[in-house]
N, C-alpha and C positions, 0 to 999 in steps of 0.2 A: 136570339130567342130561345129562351128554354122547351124544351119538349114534352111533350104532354102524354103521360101514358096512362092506360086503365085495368082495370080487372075486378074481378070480384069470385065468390063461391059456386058450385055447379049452380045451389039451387036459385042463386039470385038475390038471398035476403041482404047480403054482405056487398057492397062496392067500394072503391077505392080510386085516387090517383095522386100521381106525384110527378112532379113537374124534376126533371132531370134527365141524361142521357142512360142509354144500357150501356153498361157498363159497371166493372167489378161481380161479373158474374162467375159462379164456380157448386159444382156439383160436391156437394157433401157426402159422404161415404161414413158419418159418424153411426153409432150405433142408436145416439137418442133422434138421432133424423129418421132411421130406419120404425122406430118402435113406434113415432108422432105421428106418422105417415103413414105406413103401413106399406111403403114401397122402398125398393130397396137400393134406391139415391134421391134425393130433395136436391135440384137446382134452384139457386137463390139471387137473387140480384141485392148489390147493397144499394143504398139509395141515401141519401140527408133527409135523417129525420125529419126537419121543418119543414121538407118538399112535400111530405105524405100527407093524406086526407081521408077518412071517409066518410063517402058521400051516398050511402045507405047501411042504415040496419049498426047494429053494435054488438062486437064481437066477444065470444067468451075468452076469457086469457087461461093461462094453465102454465106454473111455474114448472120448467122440467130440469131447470139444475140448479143451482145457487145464484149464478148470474146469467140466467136464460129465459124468461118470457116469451111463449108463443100463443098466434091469436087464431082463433079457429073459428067458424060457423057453427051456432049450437044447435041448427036445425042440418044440414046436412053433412056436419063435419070436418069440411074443409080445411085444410090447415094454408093460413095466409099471411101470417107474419114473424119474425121473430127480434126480438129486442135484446141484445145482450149490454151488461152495463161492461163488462170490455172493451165498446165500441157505441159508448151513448150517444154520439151525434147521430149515426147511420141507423135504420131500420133494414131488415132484413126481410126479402119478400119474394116468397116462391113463384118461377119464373114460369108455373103451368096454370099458374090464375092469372096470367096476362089475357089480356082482350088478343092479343096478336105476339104469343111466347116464341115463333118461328124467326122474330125479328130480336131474342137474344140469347145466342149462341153461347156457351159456355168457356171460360176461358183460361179453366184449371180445375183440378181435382182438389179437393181441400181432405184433411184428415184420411188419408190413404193407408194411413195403418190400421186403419176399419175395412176396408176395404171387401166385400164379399169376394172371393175369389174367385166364383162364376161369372162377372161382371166383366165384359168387354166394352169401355163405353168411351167413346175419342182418348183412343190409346195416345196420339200426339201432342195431347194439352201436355201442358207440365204437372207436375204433382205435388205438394205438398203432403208431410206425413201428418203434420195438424195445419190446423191454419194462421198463417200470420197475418195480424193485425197489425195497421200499422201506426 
């Protein structure tokens, strides 16, 4: 049986879910994560496209690189998804809009050569200096 997870925006207008396990998650340390967000790492879970849904409200998109799409609440700002066509099967979905983000753990640093250098954040994951897709 596939697993059933949810989330959505602070304010509520935006929900979501995607049938799949946690899994494939990893904290980004790039700079356009930093500048989307306004914090200074984005944990992401990947997920199979065709697993995801939403099931309220419709999100604003906002292209932030050539091959980068990310999907935000235009009422409270949230940033909730991101789509890169390097990796079109999977959606990419930040792991602090889960209904229950406690239940997934991060499991690598992605693009570490961004890295702020004030940042002590599970120094024992492994690191990548960008991220491999695979």
């Amino acid at each position: 049986m596939d697993e059933v997870h949810g989330g959505g925006c602070q304010c509520g207008a935006l929900r979501y879910r995607f049938r799949a396990p946690l899994r494939d998650i990893a904290h980004c340390h790039c700079t356009v994560c930093r500048r989307s967000s306004g914090g200074i790492v984005t944990t992401w879970i990947s997920v199979p496209l065709s697993s995801f849904q939403w099931l309220a409200g419709t999100p604003r998109e906002y292209a932030s690189s050539g091959s980068c799409t990310r999907s935000f609440c235009g009422q409270c700002g949230a940033q909730l998804t991101l789509f890169t066509t390097l990796s079109p099967e999977t959606l990419d979905v930040t792991v602090a809009t889960l209904d229950h983000p406690e239940q997934a753990p991060a499991e690598r640093h992605i693009w570490v050569q961004s890295r702020l250098p004030l940042l002590h954040l599970d120094p024992q994951l492994p690191d990548e200096q960008q991220e491999l897709i695979p």
